[in-house]
N, C-alpha and C positions, 0 to 999 in steps of 0.2 A: 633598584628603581625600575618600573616599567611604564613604560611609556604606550598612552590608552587612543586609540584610533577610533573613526568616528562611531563605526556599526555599534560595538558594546554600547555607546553613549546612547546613543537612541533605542536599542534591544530595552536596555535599562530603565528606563524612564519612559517608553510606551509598551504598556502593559500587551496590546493588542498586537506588537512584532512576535515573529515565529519565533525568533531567538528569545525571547522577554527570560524565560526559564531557564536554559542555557547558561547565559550571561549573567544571570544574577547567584547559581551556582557556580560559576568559578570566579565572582566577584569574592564570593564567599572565603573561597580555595585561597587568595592571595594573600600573601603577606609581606610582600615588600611593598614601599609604597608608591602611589599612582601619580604621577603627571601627564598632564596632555599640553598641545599647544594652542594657539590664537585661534591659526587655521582650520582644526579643529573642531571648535568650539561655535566657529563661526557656521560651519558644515552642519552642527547636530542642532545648532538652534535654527537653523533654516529649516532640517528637517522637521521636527519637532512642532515648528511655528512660533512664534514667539509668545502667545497669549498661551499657550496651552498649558496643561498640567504638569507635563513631564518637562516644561521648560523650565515652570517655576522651581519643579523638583530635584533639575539637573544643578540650575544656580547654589538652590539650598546644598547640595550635596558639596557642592565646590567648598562654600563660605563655613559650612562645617568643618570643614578639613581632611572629606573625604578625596580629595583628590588636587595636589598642585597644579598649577598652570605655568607654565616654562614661558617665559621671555626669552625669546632670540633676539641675539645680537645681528650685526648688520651681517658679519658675516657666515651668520647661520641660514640667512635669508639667500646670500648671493650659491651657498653650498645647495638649497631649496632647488634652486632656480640651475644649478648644472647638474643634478638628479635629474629634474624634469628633462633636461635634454642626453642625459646616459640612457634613460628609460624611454626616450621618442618610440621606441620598436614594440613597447610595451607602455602606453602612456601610462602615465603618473601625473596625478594630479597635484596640486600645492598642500594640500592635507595629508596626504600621504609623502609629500616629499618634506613634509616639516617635521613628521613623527619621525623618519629617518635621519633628517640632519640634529633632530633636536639626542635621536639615540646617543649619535656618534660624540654629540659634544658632553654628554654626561655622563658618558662610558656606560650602556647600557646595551645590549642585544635583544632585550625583552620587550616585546610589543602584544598588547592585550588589543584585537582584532579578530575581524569574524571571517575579514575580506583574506585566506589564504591565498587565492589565484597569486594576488599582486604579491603579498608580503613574502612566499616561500621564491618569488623572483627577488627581490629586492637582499641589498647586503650596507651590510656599515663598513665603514672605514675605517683601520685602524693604523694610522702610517699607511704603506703600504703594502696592507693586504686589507684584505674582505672576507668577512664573516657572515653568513649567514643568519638571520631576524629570527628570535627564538620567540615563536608563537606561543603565548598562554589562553 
């Protein structure tokens, strides 16, 4: 499973981003399958705009079954929210704090992201220890 952060989402679906090419080559390359979260979701349709083309595109891509959409539980929200305050030295936002808590509760280390700066800081939890976010 690999869990998709927001840049692909928008690369993907506005033809006119730098990334557009990129992203839709290693959209290509994957084969496990894709989930994102709320947070997410909420992030790319803002960027995007909601009336636009690639918003209607991003939807269709969902309801095809190109990509799950994870529901967090409560407590994947309250784990959200003590990332964002582990990472205060290096903010983190709620979107990227849900792609990570959403890793941890699915057993995944794979995040499909454009944003490296933040992800190669970031780690999941396993018990305890911390693994580092395996970029695709």
């Amino acid at each position: 499973m690999i869990v998709v952060d927001t840049g692909p989402l928008v690369a993907l679906f506005e033809p006119r981003d730098n990334l557009h090419a990129v992203c839709r080559e290693r959209l290509r390359a994957l084969r496990a399958p894709l989930i994102t979260t709320l947070p997410v979701l909420t992030e790319a349709f803002h960027i995007l705009s909601p009336e636009a083309q690639g918003s209607q595109q991003l939807r269709a891509f969902i309801e095809r079954g190109g990509m799950g959409v994870h529901f967090s539980a409560e407590a994947e929200l309250t784990r959200a929210f003590e990332l964002m305050e582990d990472y205060r030295d290096h903010p983190m936002d709620l979107a990227d704090a849900s792609v990570v808590a959403a890793a941890e509760a699915i057993g995944t280390r794979k995040v499909f992201t454009v944003d490296r700066n933040d992800f190669e800081t970031y780690r999941v939890r396993r018990g305890h220890r911390h693994y580092p976010i395996e970029i695709v």
